[in-house]
C-alpha positions as a LaTeX table, in Angstrom:
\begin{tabular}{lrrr}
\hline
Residue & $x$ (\AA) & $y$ (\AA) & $z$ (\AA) \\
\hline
Unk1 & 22.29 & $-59.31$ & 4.13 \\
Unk2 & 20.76 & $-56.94$ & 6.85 \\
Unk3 & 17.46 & $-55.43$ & 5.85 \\
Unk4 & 17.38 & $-51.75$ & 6.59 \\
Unk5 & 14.77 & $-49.49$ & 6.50 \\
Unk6 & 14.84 & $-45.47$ & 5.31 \\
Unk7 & 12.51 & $-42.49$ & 4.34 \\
Unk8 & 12.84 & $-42.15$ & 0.46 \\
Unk9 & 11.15 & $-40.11$ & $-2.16$ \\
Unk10 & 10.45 & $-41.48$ & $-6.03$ \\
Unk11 & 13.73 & $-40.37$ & $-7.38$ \\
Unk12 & 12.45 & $-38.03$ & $-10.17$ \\
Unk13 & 10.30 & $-36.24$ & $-7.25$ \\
Unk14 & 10.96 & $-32.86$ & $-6.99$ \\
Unk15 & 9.85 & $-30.28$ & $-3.96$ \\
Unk16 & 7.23 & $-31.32$ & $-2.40$ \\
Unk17 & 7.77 & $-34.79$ & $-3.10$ \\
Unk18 & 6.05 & $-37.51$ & $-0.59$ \\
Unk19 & 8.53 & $-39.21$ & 1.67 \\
Unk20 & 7.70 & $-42.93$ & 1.86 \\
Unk21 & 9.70 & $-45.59$ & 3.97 \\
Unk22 & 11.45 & $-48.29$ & 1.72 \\
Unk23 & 13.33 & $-51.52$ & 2.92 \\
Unk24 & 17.06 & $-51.57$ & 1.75 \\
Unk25 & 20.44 & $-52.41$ & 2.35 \\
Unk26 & 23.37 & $-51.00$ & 3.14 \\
Unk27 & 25.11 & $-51.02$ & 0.12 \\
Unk28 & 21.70 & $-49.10$ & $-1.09$ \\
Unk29 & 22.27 & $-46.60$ & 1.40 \\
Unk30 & 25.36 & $-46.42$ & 0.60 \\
Unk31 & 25.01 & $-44.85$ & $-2.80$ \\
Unk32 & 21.75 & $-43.44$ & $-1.66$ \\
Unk33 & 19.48 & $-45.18$ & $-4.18$ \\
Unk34 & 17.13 & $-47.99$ & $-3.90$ \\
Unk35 & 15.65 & $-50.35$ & $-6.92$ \\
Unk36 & 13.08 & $-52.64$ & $-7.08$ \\
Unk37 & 11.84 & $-51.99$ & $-3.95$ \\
Unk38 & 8.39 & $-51.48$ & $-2.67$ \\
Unk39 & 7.62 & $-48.51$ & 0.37 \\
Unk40 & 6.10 & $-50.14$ & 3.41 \\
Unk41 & 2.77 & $-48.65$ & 2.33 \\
Unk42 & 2.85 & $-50.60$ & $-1.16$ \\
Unk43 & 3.98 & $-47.92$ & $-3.32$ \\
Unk44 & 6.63 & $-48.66$ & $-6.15$ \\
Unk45 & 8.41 & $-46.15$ & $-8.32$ \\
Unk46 & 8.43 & $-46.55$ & $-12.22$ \\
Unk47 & 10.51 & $-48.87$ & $-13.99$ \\
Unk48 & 12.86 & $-46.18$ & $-14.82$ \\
Unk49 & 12.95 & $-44.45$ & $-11.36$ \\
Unk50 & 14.10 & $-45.81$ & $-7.89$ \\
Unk51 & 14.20 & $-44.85$ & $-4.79$ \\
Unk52 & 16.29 & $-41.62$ & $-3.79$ \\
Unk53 & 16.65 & $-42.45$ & $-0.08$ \\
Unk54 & 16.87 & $-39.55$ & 2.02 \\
Unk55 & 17.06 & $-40.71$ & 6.09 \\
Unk56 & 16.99 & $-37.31$ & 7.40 \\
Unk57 & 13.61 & $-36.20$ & 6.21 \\
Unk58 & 10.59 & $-36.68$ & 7.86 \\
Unk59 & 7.98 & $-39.34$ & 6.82 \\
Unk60 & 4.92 & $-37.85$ & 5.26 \\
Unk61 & 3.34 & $-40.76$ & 4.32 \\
Unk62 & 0.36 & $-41.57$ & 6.71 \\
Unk63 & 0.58 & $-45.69$ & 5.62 \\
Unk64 & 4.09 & $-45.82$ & 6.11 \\
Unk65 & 4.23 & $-43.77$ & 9.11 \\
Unk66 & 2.12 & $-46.33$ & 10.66 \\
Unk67 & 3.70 & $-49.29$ & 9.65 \\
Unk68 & 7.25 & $-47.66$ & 10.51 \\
Unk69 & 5.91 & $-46.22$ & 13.89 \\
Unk70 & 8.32 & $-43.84$ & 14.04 \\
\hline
\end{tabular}
């Protein structure tokens, strides 16, 4: 399976929430979360939480950013 890659916030974020850059798949984008899954700057979400992938917000994480270079 294709990897993918999309901005994502820790899923119990709220406003204000830093928007990392997680690898996924399409059936994650599909239903718009992401599990077990680390953000391109090392960042993991708790073992209750995933990933609530948003790909139309901007990246505000400076490690990811880079690594993304986007």
């Amino acid at each position: 399976m294709e990897s993918l890659f999309s901005p994502a916030t820790i899923a119990t974020g709220g406003a204000g929430s830093v928007v990392h850059v997680v690898r996924c798949d399409e059936a994650q984008i599909k239903a718009g979360i992401a599990r077990q899954v680390y953000s391109l700057c090392g960042r993991t979400h708790d073992k209750n939480d995933g990933w609530a992938l948003c790909p139309d917000a901007p990246v505000t994480c400076p490690k990811c950013r880079k690594k993304w270079g986007k």
